[in-house]
C-alpha positions, 0 to 999 in steps of 0.5 A: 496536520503539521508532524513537523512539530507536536500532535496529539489527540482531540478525542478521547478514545481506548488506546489512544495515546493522548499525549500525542507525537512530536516530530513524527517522520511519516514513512507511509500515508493513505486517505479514503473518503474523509479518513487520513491515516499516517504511519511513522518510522517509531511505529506511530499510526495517526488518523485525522477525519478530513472534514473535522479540526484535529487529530481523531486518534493517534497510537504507536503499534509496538515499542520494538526497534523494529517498528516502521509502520511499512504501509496502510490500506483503508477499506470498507467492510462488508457491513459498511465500517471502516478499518484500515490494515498496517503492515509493519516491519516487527513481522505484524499486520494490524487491523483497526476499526475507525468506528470504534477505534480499537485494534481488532486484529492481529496476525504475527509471521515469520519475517517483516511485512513490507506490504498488504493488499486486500482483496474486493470481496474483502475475504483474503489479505495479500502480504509480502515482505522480508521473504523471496514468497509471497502468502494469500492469509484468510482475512478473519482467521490469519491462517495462511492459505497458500504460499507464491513462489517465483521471486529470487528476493525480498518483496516491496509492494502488492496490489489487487486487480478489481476484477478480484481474480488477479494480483500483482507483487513487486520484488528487490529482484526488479520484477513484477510479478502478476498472478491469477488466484485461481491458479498458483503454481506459476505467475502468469506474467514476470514484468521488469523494471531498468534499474531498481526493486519494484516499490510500488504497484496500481491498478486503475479502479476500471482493472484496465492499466497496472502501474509500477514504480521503481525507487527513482526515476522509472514508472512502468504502465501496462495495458492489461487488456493487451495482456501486458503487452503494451507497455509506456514509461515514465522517465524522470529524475528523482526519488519515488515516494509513491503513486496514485491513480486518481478514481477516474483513472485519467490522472496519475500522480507520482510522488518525488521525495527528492530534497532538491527535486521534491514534487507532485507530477500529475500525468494526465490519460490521453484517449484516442478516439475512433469513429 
């Protein structure tokens, strides 16, 4: 898939634009499965089925000025579908169903959204963006639910531990935060970053190690059962695009989008064992 030049759909579905996008600048990117969907800077959301040739659908959410499609998460529902949510920058957040490829929800808040994270049981929605406080929003209706606070200015990244009970949320105010759903009224941790806003936050599939990147040069790693204690970081030259853990947890992968430096770093779990 080549946004460099021109793309358009192989499919003919409601909704898609069938006279494609050219040049798309792809300002987030998420795979599950065989399912790729990118999100561009004009709003655009292109998705492409790893295991057929072509495109599958492509759509710009809105025409507004402010249209970066901010970030995608692709899950699968109690029944077993797949939707993915985008967070976008025109203070929306849009869910779409893959099987049938059709918008099926759509929330409007206050302020740009610059992230959302689902929860396991798929049953609430983490958003974060141009506002110091986080919202836990119900995942059918919208309605907000309650409302963190603790942060001094914007927020970048979410991410849910599967252990279902805990979050995290990372702030331009250089921290971390790690919060427990069953009580809300303070975080349970404030983890800080060196340098810069926290962009991007993971945890491992096992719940055992959170990840933290700032804009350029630093990841943090936490050991969670340490109760984030223990700490390594990854230190390194270059602009952060983003980070992955791989589903076995022994690989962590680091984007870096600088154009001199561009690259892939692949960091690799070292166990220590004991008999």
């Amino acid at each position: 898939m080549n946004v460099e030049g021109h793309i358009a759909p192989s499919e003919k579905h409601p909704g898609s634009l069938l006279e494609g996008f050219s040049q798309t600048q792809v300002s987030t990117l998420a795979v599950k499965d065989n399912l790729l969907v990118a999100g561009g800077f004009q709003g655009e959301l292109i998705c492409k089925n790893l295991d057929q040739e072509g495109i599958s659908f492509c759509c710009r959410t809105t025409y507004d000025d402010n249209a970066i499609t901010n970030a995608v998460e692709i899950f699968n529902t109690s029944s077993g579908a797949v939707h993915f949510i985008a967070s976008i920058n025109d203070s929306g957040v849009r869910e779409y169903d893959m099987e049938r490829y059709q918008l099926c929800k759509h929330f409007r808040f206050d302020w740009p959204v610059n992230h959302t994270s689902l929860s396991p049981d798929g049953k609430l929605v983490l958003v974060v963006g141009d506002d110091p406080d986080a919202l836990l929003i119900d995942a059918n209706s919208g309605k907000a639910i309650h409302s963190m606070k603790g942060h001094l200015d914007f927020s970048f990244a979410s991410a849910w531990s599967p252990d279902g009970r805990t979050f995290a949320t990372g702030n331009q105010d250089r921290t971390c935060r790690v919060w427990d759903a069953r009580n809300l009224s303070q975080s349970l941790h404030v983890l800080r970053g060196n340098l810069g806003a926290i962009r991007s936050i993971r945890y491992t599939s096992d719940g055992q190690f959170l990840s933290m990147a700032e804009p350029a040069d630093f990841v943090h790693i936490f050991d969670v059962k340490s109760d984030y204690n223990k700490r390594q970081e990854l230190d390194f030259f270059g602009e952060i695009s983003g980070m992955s853990f791989s589903p076995d947890t022994d690989t962590l992968f680091v984007g870096v989008w600088d154009r001199t430096y561009g690259s892939l770093l692949q960091y690799g779990r070292l166990y220590n064992y004991s008999y």
